[in-house]
N, C-alpha and C positions, 0 to 999 in steps of 0.2 A: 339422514338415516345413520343409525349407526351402525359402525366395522367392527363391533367387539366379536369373538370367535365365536362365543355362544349363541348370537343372534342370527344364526343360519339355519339352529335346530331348533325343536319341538321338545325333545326329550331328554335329558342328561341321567343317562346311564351308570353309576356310580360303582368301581369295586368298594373293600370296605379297608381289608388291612392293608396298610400299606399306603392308601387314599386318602380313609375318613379320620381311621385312627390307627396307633398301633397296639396291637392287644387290646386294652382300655384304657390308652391316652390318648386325647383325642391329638389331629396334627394341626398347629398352629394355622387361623387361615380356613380352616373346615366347614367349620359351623358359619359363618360371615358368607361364604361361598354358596351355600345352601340357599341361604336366606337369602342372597341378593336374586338367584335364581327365582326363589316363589315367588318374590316384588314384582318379578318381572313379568310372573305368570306362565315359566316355563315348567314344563312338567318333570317330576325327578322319579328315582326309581333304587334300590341298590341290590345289586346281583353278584353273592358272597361265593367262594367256594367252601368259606368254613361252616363244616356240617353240626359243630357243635353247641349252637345254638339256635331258637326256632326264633319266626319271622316276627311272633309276638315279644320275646326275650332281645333281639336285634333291635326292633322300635325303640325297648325302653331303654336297651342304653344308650342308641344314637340321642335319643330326647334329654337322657339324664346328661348327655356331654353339651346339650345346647344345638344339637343338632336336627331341626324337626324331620320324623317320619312317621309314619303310619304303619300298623303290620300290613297292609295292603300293599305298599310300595316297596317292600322289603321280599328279596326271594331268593331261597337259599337253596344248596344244590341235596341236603337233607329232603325238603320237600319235595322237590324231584325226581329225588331216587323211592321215595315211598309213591309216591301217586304212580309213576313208569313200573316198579311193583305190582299193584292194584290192577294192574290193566293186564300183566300176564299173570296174575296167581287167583286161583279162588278164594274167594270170601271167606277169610279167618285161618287162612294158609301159614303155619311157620316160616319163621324169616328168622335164622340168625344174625343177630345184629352187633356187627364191633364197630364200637364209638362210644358218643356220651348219651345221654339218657334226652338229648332234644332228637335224636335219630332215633331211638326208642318210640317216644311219643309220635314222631309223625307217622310211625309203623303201625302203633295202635291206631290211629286218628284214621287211617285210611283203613281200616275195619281186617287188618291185617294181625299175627300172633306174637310179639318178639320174645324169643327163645334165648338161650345159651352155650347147649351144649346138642353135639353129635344126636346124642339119645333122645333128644325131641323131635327128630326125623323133619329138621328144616328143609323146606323147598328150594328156599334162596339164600346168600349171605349177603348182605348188603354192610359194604364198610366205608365211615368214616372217622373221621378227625376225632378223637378222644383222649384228654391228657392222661385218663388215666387204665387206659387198653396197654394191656399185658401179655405175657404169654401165652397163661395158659387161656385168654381168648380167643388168641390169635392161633393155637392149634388147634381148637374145633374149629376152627374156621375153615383151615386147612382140610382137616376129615372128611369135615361136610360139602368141602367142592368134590372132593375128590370121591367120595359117594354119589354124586351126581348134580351139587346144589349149584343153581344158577348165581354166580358173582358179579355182584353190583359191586363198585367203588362209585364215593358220590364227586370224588375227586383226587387228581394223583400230581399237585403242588407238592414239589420235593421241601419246599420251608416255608414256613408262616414267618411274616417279618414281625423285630419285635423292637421295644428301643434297647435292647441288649444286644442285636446282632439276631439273622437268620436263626430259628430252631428249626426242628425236625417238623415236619407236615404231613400230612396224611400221605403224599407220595410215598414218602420216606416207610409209613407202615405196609403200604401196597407192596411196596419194594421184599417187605419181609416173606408175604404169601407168594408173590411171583419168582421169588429164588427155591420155597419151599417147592411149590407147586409146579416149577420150569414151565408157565406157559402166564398170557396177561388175563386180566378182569374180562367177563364177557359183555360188561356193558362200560364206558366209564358218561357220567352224568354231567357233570358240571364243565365248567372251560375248560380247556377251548371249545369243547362241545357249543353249539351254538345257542341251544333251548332256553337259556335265561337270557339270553338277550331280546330273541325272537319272542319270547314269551313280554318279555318287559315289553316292547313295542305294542304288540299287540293287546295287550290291557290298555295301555291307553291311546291306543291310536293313533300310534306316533306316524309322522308322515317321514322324519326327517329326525332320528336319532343319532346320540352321539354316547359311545361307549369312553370312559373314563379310568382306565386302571394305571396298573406298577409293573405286572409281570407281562411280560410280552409273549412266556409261552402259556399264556393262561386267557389273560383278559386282550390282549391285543389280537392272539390267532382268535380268540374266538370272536372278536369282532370283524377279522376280517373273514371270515367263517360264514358271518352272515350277514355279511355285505354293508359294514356301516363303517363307516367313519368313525376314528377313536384319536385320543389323545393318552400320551405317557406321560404320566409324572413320574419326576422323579424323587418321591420320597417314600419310595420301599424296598423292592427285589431287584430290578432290572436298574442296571449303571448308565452311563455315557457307553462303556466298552462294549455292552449288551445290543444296545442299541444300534451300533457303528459294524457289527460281524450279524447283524439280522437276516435270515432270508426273506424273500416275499411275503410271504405268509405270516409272517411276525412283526409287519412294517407299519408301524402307525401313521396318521397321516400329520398328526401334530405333536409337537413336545412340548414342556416347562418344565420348570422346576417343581412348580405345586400349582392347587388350583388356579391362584391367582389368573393363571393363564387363559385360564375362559374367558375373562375381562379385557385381554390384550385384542390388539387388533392381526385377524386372521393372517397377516403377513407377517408378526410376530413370533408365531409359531410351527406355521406349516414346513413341512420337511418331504421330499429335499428343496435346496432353495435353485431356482433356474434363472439361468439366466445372468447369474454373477459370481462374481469370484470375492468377493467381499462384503463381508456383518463385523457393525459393532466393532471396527478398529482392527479386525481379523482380516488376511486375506490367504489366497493359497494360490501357490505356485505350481504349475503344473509341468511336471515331467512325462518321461514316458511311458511306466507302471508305476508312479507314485504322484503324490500330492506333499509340497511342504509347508506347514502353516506356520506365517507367519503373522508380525503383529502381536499386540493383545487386545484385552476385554473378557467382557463378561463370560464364562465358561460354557454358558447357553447358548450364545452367541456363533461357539466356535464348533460346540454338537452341530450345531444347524447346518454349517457352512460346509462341515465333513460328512453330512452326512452320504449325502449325492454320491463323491465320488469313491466313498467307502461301500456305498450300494453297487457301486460298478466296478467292485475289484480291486482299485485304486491302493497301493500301500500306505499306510501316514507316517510320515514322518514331520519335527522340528525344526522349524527357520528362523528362531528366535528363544531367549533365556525364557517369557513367558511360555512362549509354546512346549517348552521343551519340561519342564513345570507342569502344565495343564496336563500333559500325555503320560506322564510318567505318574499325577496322581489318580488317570483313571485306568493303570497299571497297562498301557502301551507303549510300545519299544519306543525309543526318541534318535 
């Protein structure tokens, strides 16, 4: 039988930036990962925070990168936040809407009005991700909470990862209303919220899902949110440092570098490690409020091994020219 990590679940859970691609590059590794997953005949799913695109416009360009999906398998925190609309507004109720025009659509699609300004006497504001939301959007926005409109955010990721480095994210825009406004969004939709996960399982009857993201205050709480088992790559937002000062709630149960790691064996990757004090050429010396690593090896290796006793407190520190290296490029004291 095989030990690969993915052969425990049913369902692979996928974020998208930061995971699948960045912006629209896909990440090296992505699309081969996908596909060895359907061979296999395990079920996929991908659960976006970004609201700027719809689930049919995400299909075509995960496909266009080589990456097959389906708008069925695709669910975004846009859609989300218009259906969870629909349920509290009447039929053909104004919404003002800041974002891009696929948060638009899904406002119309769900038989709802999208608005502009103050003067169309919106019900709700629902806001997401949109490069090109500006000001004077974002003070009728402001107006119309404060008139009395019920505020959706579809999600409040402080940065979209990109291959230039972190940009601004729709956090980053919530941030602007919640300074105007001094108070938060009355709903927020997407991660960590747990509904796109819960939702992914439940479409396909997953018994035994596994969520797959980058950000730990996003896709990792919101997998432990609702109760699943996740893995962190790391090729987006969240570091080794990130990882290593996590609280519970932000604690994944495996790491890699990138997907590859689904193909590893479960011992490979689960975190923290028990039971020993050495991976991979690393080992760590135990003091009385610290940990000193020493050794080297592969930088994965030595996340793993730190993890545990940085979960319990444990200081880190350097026992070696490599280790002292390693900590210092994932910008911890040595």
């Amino acid at each position: 039988m095989s030990d690969r990590l993915v052969d425990a679940y049913d369902l692979v859970i996928f974020d998208l930036d930061g995971v699948i691609y960045l912006i629209d590059k896909p990440i090296p590794g992505a699309a081969a990962a996908v596909e060895e997953l359907r061979s296999a005949g395990t079920s996929v799913a991908y659960a976006t925070n970004n609201a700027s695109r719809r689930a049919t416009d995400v299909a075509a360009l995960l496909s266009g990168m080589g990456v097959p999906a389906t708008a069925a398998e695709v669910l975004t925190s846009a859609g989300a936040a218009a259906a969870l609309l629909a349920e509290r507004l009447p039929a053909g109720a104004p919404v003002l809407v800041v974002g891009a025009e696929a948060l638009r659509a899904e406002v119309r699609d769900v038989g709802l009005t999208p608005v502009a300004t103050l003067d169309d006497k919106p019900a709700a504001v629902v806001q997401g991700f949109g490069p090109d939301v500006g000001w004077k959007l974002l003070a009728e926005a402001a107006l119309a909470v404060r008139a009395g409109a019920t505020w959706v955010a579809t999600n409040t990721d402080r940065t979209l990862p990109s291959p230039r480095g972190p940009l601004p994210g729709n956090g980053s825009l919530v941030a602007v209303l919640r300074t105007a406004l001094n108070r938060e969004p009355d709903v927020v939709v997407g991660k960590p919220q747990p509904g796109l996960f819960t939702t992914a399982a439940a479409l396909t009857h997953s018994q035994r899902p596994l969520a797959v993201g980058d950000r730990l205050d996003t896709d990792i709480e919101g997998a432990v949110g609702a109760g699943m088992d996740s893995l962190l790559v790391l090729t987006g937002v969240s570091g080794p440092a990130d990882l290593l000062a996590a609280p519970p709630s932000r604690r994944p149960s495996y790491v890699a570098n990138d997907l590859s790691g689904l193909f590893q064996p479960d011992t490979a990757a689960r975190i923290p490690l028990e039971g020993t004090d050495e991976a991979g050429g690393w080992r760590i010396l135990r003091e009385d409020k610290a940990v000193r690593l020493a050794g080297a090896g592969a930088a994965i290796d030595a996340l793993r091994l730190l993890t545990g006793p940085a979960w319990d407190g444990a200081e880190i520190r350097a026992d070696s020219q490599q280790a002292r290296e390693l900590l210092a490029g994932w910008g911890l004291p040595i």
